[in-house]
N, C-alpha and C positions, 0 to 999 in steps of 0.2 A: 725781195731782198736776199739777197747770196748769204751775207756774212755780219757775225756780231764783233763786233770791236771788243777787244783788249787790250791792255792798259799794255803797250812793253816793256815799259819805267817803272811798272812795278813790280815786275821781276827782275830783271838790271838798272845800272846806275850807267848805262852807256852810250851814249848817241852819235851818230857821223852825219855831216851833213850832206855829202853825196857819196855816191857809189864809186869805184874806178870802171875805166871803160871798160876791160875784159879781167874780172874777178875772179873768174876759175882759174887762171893765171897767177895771178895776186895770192889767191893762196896756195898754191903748189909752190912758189916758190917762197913764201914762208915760212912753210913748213920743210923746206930744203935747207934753209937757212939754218932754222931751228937745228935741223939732223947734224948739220958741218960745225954749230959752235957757233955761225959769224950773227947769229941775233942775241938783242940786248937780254939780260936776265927778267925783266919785267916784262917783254914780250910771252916769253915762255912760259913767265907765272898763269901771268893772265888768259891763254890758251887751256892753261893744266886745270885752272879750275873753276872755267866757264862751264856753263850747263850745257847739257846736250839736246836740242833736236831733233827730229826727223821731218823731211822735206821732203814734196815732191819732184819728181830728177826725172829724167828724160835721157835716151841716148837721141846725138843729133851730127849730123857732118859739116867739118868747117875745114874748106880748103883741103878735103882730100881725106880727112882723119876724123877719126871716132871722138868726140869729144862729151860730156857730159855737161848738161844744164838746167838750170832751175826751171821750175814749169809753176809761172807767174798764175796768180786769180786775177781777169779782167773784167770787172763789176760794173755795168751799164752807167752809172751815171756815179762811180767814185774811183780813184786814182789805182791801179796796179798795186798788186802785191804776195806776198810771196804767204805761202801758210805754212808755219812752222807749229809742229804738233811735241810735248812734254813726252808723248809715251807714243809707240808704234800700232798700238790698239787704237789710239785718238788718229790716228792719220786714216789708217784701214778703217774704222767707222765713220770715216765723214769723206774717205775720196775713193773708198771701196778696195777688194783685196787685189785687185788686174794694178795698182798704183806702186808704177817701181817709184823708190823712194833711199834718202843719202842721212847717214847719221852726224851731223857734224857740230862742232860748237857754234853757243848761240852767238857770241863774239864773232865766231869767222863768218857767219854772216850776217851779222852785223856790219862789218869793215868791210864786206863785196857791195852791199845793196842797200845799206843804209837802215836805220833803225825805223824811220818813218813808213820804210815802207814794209815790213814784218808784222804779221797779225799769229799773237802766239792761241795756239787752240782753240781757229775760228767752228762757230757751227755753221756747217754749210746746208744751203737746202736740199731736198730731195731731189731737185730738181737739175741741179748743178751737172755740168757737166764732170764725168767721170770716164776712165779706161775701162773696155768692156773687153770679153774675150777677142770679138771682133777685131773691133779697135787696135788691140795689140798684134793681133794677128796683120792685119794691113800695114800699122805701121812697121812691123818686120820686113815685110815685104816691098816696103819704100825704101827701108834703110839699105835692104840687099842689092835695090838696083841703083840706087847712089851710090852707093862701093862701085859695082860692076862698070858703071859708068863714067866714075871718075878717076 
């Protein structure tokens, strides 16, 4: 077993029922909105005093550019999901210190990815896949030649 269940209803009162198709999107221009004025006031409350996570992130290329993405848990015989960790020491202890990682409200991923699928301060096992010096090291070395290539 990868992961224990947490309750995410019981730290917020929030739920969506699907994701939007490209969410990194979705909030960048959000928070563009937010910077210019043109979002509602309730949008902006509710950003300012959402809690904050840390997630694990990934760089990845899309269409020629550096872009940034969530790096989902896929657990043998249960649904996708994303681990979002209360403190930064909860993430480095259960996906190790090679884990780059993105601080953002738990709202704004909530409204990318849906609340269903968010496991807040899962315990993962020893076992779990993790970034190792390696690992980072290669995938550097993927990312340079995707550039260089594309």
């Amino acid at each position: 077993m990868e992961r224990r269940k947490n309750d995410l209803r019981a730290l917020i009162n929030v739920q969506t029922s699907e994701s939007p198709e490209n969410g990194g999107e979705k909030i960048l221009e959000q928070r563009e909105t937010q910077k210019t004025g043109g979002g509602t006031d309730k949008q902006v409350q509710t950003d300012r005093h959402s809690p904050c996570v840390f997630v694990p992130i990934r760089p990845s290329i899309k269409e020629g550019k550096v872009v940034t993405e969530y790096e989902l848990r896929v657990p043998e015989n249960d649904p996708p999901y994303l681990p979002a960790f209360s403190s930064l020491s909860l993430l480095e202890e259960n996906l190790g210190m090679f884990q780059t990682w993105g601080e953002v409200t738990l709202q704004e991923v909530i409204e990318l990815i849906g609340a269903e699928h968010i496991e807040i301060n899962p315990a993962l096992d020893q076992e779990a896949w993790r970034w190792t010096a390696e690992r980072v090291s290669d995938y550097e070395k993927y990312m340079k030649r995707e550039l260089e290539d594309g």
